[in-house]
N, C-alpha and C positions, 0 to 999 in steps of 0.2 A: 894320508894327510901328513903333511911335514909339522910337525909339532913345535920343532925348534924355531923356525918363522913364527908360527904362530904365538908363540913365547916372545921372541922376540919386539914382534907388532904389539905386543899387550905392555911387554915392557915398557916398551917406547913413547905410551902416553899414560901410562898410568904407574901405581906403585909399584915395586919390586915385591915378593911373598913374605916379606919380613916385615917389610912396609906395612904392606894390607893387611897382614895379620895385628899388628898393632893398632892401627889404626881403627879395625872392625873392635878390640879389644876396650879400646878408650869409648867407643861411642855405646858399646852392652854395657858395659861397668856404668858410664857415667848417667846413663837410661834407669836400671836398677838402681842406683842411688837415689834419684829423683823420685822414682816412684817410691823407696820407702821413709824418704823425707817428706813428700807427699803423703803418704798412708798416717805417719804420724802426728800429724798436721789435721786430718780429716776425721783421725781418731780419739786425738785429744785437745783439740783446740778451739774456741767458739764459733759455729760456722754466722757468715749472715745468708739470708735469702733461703727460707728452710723450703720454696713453696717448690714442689715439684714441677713447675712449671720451668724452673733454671735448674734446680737438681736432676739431669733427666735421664739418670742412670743409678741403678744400685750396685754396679761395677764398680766402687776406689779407682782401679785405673782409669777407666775412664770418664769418669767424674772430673776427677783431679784436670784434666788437660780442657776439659767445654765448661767457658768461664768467657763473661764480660763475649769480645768481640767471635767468640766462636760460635755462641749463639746464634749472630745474624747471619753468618757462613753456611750453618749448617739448616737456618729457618731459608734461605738462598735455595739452597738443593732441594730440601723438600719441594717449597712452594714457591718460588721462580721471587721475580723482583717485584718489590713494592717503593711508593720513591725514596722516598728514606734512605732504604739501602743498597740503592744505588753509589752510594760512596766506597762502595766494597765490590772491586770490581772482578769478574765473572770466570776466570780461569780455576780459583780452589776450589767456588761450588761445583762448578762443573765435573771435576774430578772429584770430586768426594761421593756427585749423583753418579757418576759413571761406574765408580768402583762399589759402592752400594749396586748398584743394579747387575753390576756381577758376580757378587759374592754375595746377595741377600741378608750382607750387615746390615746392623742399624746405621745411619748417615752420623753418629755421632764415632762409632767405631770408626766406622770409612775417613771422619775428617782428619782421627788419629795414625791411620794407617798412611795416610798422605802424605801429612807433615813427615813422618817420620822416614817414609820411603825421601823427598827431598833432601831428609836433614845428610842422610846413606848418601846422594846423590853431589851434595854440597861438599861432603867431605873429602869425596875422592877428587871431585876436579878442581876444590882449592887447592889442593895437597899437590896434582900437577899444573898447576898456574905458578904456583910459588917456587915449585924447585925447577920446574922452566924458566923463570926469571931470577931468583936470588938461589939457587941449591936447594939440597933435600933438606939440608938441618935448619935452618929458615922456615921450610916448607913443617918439619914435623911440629916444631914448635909454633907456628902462628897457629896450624889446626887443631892443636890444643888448648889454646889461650882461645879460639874461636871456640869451640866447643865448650869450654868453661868459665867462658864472659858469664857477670850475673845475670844477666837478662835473654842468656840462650836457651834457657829451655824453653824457650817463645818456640825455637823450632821443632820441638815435639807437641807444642798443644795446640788445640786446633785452628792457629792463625797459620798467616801467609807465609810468613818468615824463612821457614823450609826448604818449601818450593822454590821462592824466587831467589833465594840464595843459590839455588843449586842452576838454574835461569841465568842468571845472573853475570856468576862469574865463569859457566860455561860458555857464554858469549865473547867475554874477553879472552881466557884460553885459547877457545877456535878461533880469533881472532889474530892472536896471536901467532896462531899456526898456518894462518890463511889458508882457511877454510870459511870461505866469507861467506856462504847460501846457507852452510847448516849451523852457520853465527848468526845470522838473519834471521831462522826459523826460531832460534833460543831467544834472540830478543823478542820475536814478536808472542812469544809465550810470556815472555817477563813481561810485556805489556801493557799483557790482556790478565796478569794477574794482580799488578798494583800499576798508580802512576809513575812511578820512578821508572821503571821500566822503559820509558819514552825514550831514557839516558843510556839507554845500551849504544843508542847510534853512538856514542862516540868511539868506543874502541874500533867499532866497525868500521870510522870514519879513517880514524888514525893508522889502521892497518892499510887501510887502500890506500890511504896519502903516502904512506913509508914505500908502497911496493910499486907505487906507477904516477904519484904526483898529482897533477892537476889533467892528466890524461884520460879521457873520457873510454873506460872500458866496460866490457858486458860483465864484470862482479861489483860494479856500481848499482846494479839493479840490487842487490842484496842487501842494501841499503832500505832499498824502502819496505823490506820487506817488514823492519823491525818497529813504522807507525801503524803499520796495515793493524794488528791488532787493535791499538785504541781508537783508531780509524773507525772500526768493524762495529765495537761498543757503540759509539758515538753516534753511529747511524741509525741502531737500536733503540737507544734514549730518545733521538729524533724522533722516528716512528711510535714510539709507543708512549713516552711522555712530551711528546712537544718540544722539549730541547737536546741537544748535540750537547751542550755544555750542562745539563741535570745532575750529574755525579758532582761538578761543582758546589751546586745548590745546595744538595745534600750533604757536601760536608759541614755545612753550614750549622747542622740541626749540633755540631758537636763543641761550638762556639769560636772555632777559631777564624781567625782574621788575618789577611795579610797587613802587615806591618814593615818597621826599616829593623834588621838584623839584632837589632840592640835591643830594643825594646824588650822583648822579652827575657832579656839575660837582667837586665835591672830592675825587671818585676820578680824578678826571680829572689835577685840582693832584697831586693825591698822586705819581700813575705818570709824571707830567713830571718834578717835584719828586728822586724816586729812582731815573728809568730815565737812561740813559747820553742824549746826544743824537742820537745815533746809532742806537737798539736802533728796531728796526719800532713796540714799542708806545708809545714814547716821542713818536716822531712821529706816530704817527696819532691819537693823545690829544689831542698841537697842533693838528690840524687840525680833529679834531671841536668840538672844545674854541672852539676860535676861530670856526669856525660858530655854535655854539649863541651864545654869548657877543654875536660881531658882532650875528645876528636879534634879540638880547634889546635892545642898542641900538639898533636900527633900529626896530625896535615904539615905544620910548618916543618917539623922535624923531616917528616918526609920528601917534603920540596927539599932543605937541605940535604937530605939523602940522595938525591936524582933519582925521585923513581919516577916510573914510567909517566907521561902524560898525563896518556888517554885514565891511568891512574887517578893523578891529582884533580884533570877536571873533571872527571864525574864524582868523586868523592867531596870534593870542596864545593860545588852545584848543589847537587843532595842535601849538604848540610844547611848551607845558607836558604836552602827553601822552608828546612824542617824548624831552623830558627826564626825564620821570618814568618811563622804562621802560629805564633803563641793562642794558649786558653788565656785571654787577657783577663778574664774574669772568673776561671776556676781556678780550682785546690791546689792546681801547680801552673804556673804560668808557660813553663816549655815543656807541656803535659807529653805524656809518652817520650819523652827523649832519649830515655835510658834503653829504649827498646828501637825506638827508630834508628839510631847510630847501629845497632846490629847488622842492618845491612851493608853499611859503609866499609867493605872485608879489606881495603888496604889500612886500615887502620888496625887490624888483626897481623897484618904482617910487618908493621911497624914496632909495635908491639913483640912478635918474636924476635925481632933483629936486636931491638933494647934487651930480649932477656938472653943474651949472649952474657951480659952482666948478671952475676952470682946473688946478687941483693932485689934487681927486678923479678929476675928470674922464682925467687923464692915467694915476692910479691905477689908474682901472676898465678904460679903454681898452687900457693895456699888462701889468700885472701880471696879469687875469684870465686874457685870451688864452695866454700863457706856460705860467702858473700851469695852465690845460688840457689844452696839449699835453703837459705832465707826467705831470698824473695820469691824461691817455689810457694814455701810454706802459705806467704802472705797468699800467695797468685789465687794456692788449690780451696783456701778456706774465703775465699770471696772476697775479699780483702784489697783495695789497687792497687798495683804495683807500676804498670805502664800500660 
């Protein structure tokens, strides 16, 4: 075997050995940190929901990560759907039932081992997305500031976040690289793991149109391959509950509404405005609030940047759905924001190109980290955070 080809070809879409060793480095450190800012939290801090029914592990580790929406993830695997949870769509159960059944973990280990395997997965092909389009130091910095957003350890606990991150921006990548069939297969796993997912067509789109126009070629078919996943659901819902559109329905049980983009950002002002500083909805109002807010900056600066596209409109899409679907009538009005913006990764790369400056840079580098081990705290001791 020629090795040096082989080096070569590895080089060629992925990190250099200096790279991935740091890389691999940033992601065990900042894992070990969480968990024992978690253990701390778990050890010394008031928990709620003592009933073992939600505590479903005497593991700390993984206690700390099945909380709130991991629950219905991992009650998914065990016991298949019920309508309810149909708003949780089928691609982490799936994988968390498939790797439980081959490792004879428990489904709450397996949902751990997933995310985490995605977040491994996310890291490396942002890291080549980014220095295929702005360079490596670009590239190193946005995947550290992605890594130590406050709301990232979402991708080690047992939600989605992980996987389709790593879904996600693999589709634009290959995309990028026109490789448009096994860009298609990535989309239609982002799919079939959240809705956003639907939004892969665009790079796919934008790649075809850059390489052959309005010209009808056979890597057009790669295209549909990226509905066929929520296609595939939808036909499922049909059959088994009556409707194609039931995940719909279901999200309903969580109170939100579509609305016009605003709305929510002024219920937001509103419940800061008359809530104490103090009261839970006051602050979780700021912090969604400042999510949404911050991404809405970050978008425009990047449009003034020239970045890519297929970038901007699926990033700016995304957002304006997540804002126009406020809890008009819970504790936070643009409830989970802080954690929905995590998937939006050109905003991670915006973000590294601003910490080229000595004063962001020091911002992003200490406040976020901090800022984490916080809202882990809140997350591990039952407490909401997003």
């Amino acid at each position: 075997m020629n090795f040096s080809r082989v080096r070569a070809w590895v080089t060629s879409w992925g990190p250099d050995a200096k790279t991935a060793r740091e890389l691999i480095e940033l992601l065990i450190f900042s894992r070990i940190a969480l968990i024992l800012a978690g253990w701390v939290g778990l050890a010394r801090l008031p928990w709620k929901y003592y009933s073992p029914q939600y505590n479903v592990s005497a593991n700390p580790v993984v206690l700390m990560g099945i909380r709130w929406d991991a629950l219905w993830y991992t009650g998914i695997a065990m016991h298949g759907y019920w309508f309810q949870a149909l708003a949780f769509f089928p691609m982490y159960p799936f994988l968390i039932a498939l790797v439980h059944w081959i490792t004879f973990l428990s489904v709450y280990d397996t949902a751990l081992i997933v995310s985490n395997m995605g977040l491994v997965g996310f890291t490396f092909v942002f890291y080549a997305l980014v220095r295929d389009v702005f360079g490596a130091d670009v590239a190193k910095r946005s995947v550290w500031i992605a890594v130590m957003f406050p709301t990232a350890f979402f991708m080690s606990a047992g939600y989605t976040e992980g996987i389709y991150m790593f879904f996600s921006t693999a589709v634009f990548w290959l995309a990028y690289r026109k490789k448009f069939y096994t860009a298609g297969i990535f989309g239609l796993l982002a799919g079939l793991t959240r809705n956003e997912g639907a939004f892969t067509v665009i790079p796919l789109l934008w790649s075809y149109y850059q390489s052959y126009g309005w010209t009808i070629r056979k890597a057009l078919w790669s295209v549909l391959l990226v509905p066929a996943g929520i296609i595939a659901y939808m036909v499922y819902q049909w059959r088994d509950f009556g409707s194609p559109l039931a995940f719909i329905a279901a999200q309903g049980y969580w109170g939100r509404k579509i609305s016009w983009p605003w709305v929510g950002i002024i219920l937001a002002f509103k419940t800061i405005w008359n809530g104490s500083p103090l009261q839970p909805d006051t602050i979780l109002s700021m912090i969604d609030l400042c999510a949404a807010l911050g991404f809405i900056v970050l978008w425009a600066l990047a449009w003034l940047k020239k970045f890519p596209v297929d970038w901007l409109a699926y990033w700016g899409i995304l957002l304006l759905i997540d804002i126009s679907a406020p809890d008009i009538n819970g504790q936070s009005p643009l409830l989970s924001m802080s954690r929905l913006v995590l998937i939006l990764f050109p905003g991670f790369v915006m973000m590294g190109i601003l910490a080229r400056s000595e004063s962001w840079q020091r911002f992003f580098y200490w406040v976020f980290p901090m800022l984490q081990a916080t809202f882990f705290l809140i997350f591990a001791t039952w407490h909401w955070i997003a």
